[in-house]
Every structure is written in structure tokens, then in C-alpha cells.
C-alpha positions in Angstrom: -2.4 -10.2 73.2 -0.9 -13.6 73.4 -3.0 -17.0 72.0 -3.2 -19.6 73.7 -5.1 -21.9 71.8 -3.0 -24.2 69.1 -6.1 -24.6 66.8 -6.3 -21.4 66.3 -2.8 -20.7 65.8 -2.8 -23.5 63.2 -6.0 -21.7 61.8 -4.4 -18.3 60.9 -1.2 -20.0 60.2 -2.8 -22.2 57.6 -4.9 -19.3 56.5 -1.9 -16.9 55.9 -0.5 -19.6 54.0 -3.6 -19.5 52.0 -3.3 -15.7 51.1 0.4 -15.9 50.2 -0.1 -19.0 47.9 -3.1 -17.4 46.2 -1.4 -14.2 45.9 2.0 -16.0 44.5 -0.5 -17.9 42.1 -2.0 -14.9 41.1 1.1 -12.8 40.7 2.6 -16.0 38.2 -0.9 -16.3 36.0 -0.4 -12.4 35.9 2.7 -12.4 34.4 2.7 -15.5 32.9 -0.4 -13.9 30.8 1.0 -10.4 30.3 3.8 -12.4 28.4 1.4 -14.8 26.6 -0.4 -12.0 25.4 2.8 -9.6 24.5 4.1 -12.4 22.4 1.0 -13.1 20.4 0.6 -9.3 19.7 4.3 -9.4 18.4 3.5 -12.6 16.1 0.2 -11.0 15.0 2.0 -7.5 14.3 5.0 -9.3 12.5 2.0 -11.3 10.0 0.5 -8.3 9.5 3.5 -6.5 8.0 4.3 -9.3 5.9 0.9 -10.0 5.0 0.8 -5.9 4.1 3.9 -5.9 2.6 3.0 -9.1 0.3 0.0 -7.0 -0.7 1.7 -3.6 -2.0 4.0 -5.6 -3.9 1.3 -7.7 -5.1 -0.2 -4.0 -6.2 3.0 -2.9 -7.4 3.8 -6.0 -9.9 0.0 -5.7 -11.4 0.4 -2.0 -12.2 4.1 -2.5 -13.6 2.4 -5.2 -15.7 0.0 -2.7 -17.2 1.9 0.0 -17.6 4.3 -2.3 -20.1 1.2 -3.4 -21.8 -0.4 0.1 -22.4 3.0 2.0 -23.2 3.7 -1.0 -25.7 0.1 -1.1 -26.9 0.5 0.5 -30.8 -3.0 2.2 -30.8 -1.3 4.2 -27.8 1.3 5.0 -29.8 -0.3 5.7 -32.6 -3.1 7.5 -30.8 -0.2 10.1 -29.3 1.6 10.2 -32.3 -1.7 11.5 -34.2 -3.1 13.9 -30.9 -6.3 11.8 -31.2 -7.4 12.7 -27.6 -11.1 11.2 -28.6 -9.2 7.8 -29.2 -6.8 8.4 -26.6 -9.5 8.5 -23.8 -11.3 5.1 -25.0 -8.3 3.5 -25.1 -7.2 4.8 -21.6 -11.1 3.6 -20.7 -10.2 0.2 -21.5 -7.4 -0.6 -19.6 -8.7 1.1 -16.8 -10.2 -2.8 -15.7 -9.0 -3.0 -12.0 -7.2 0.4 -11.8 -8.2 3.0 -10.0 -6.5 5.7 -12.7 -5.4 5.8 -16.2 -3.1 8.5 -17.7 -1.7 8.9 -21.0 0.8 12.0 -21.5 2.9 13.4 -23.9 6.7 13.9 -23.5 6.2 16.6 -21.1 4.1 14.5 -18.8 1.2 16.7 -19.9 -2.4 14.6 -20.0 -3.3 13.8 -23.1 -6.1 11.1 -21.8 -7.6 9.5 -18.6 -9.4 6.3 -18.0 -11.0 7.7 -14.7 -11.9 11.2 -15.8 -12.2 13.4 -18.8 -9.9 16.2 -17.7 -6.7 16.7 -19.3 -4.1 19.1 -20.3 -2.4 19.3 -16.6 0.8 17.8 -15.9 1.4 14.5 -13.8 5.3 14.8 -14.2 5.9 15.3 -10.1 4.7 11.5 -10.2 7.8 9.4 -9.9 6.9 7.1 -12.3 6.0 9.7 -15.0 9.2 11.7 -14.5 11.8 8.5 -14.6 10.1 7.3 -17.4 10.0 10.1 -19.4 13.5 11.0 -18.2 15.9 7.9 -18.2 13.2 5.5 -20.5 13.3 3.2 -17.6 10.0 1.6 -16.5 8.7 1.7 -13.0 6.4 -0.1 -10.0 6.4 2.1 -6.9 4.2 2.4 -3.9 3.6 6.2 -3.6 1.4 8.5 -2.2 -1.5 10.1 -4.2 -3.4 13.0 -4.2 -6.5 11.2 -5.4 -6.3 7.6 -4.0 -4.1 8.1 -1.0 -1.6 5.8 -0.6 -1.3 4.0 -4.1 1.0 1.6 -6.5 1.6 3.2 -9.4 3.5 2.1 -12.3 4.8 3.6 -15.4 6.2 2.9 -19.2 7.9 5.4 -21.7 6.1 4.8 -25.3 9.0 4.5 -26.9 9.8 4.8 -31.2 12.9 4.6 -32.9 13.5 8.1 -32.9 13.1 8.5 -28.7 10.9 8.4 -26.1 7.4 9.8 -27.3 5.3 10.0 -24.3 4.5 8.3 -20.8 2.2 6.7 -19.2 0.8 5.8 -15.2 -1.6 4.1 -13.1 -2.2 4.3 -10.0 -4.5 1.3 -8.1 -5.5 2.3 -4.4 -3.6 -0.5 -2.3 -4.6 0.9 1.2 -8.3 1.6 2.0 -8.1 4.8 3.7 -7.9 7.6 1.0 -5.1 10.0 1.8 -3.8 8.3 4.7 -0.4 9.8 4.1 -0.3 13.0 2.5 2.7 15.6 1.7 
């Protein structure tokens, strides 16, 4: 089939020219926006990780902070020295103010007292701050996971006297809001 007429040759030449500009505009926008959109997903993920990572640490330091401050408080020490659990527990109360836990335990890492919860008498000393504190006298800021608050910063102090390293303590503040995210 052979056409004769020019307009209508120009017609579907000009049309066909049409298609394949549309269809090269289409297939640029297309990719142009698949890599718009792959690097703002990179740029959001890599301010999210810092933005997460600024916050654990942020956890980490606070609980450090109070785990100094309640192994050097001398009503703590006193109140282990003494076995006075009743006292123990009040004073644990108190400095539970923005922690999710409190634990006071003896040399053993057995609970003498919690902020959070009357039980005691188990032993916390699998918690990484609890055993390098009560082992080396070294104090401690970690970002753990926990079998009550899921993923957690926990931080921990040896009470320490003269004649050794009398008890520990540990906290643990909930730093992610999904309980148990990452259990063992």
C-alpha cells in the first residue's frame, strides 16, 4: 500500500515524531525521578542513623551519669553495708526519676533492691554492666538488650569502700519504643 498524498505523509511523520519524543520525555522523567527519589531515601536513611545513633548515646551518657551518682550516693552504701533492704528500696524509688529500672545488688550481683518492682533476691550478674563492675571496678554505659525493656542503655557503678568493691549497681532506660525488639 503505497501513499500518495504528502500531507499525509508529513502527518504520520510528524505524528511518529510525536510518540518518540513523548516516549523519550517519558523514559528521562522516569529515570530522572527513580534517581531523585533513590537519593533522598539514602539522605533520609543516613539522618536517621545518625539521628538514632545521637539518641542511644544520648541514653547511654544519662544512665552512666546515674549509675555514678547512685553507686557514689553514701545512703547506698550504707544501706548495703547494713542489709537494710526496706531503705534500700526507697532509695532505689528515688532515683528511679526517668529510668525505666533500678537495681541495687550485692557483690554477687544478687538484688538487694528495685526502683521498678519489689522483687529481689535473683541475680542480674549476666547484665554486662553488673558483671564488669562488680568484676574489674570499672564503670559502664552500654546499649544492650533487655529482657524487660527490649532494647535498652544501661549503665553501671561498683559501690566501692576502702577495703573493695561492696556491691553494684544498674539501670536500664528503654531507648527504642518497641519492647523486645531484639531478643537472645
Amino acid at each position: 500500500m503505497k501513499i500518495k498524498s504528502l500531507g499525509l505523509k508529513i502527518s504520520i511523520v510528524v505524528s511518529l515524531l510525536i510518540v518518540v519524543t513523548v516516549g523519550i520525555i517519558y523514559f528521562i522523567i522516569s529515570a530522572e525521578t527513580d534517581s531523585l527519589i533513590n537519593e533522598l531515601t539514602g539522605q533520609e536513611a543516613m539522618h536517621a542513623n545518625i539521628a538514632l545513633s545521637k539518641a542511644l548515646d544520648e541514653h547511654r551518657r544519662e544512665v552512666y551519669i546515674r549509675a555514678m551518682l547512685v553507686a557514689g550516693d553514701s545512703n547506698v552504701i550504707a544501706g548495703v553495708k547494713s542489709k537494710d533492704v526496706e531503705g534500700l528500696q526507697y532509695i532505689a524509688t528515688t532515683y528511679l526519676e526517668g529510668m525505666d529500672t533500678v537495681s541495687i545488688t550485692d557483690k554477687d550481683g544478687i538484688v538487694l533492691a528495685r526502683g521498678h518492682s519489689a522483687k529481689m533476691g535473683d541475680s542480674i550478674i549476666n547484665q554486662n554492666t553488673v558483671a564488669t563492675a562488680l568484676a574489674t571496678g570499672a564503670r559502664l554505659g552500654t546499649i544492650e538488650n533487655g529482657a524487660l525493656v527490649g532494647l535498652s542503655a544501661r549503665g553501671g557503678a561498683p559501690l566501692s569502700t576502702r577495703k573493695g568493691i561492696l556491691s553494684a549497681r544498674s539501670f536500664a532506660a528503654a531507648t527504642y519504643p518497641f519492647p523486645n525488639m531484639w531478643t537472645t
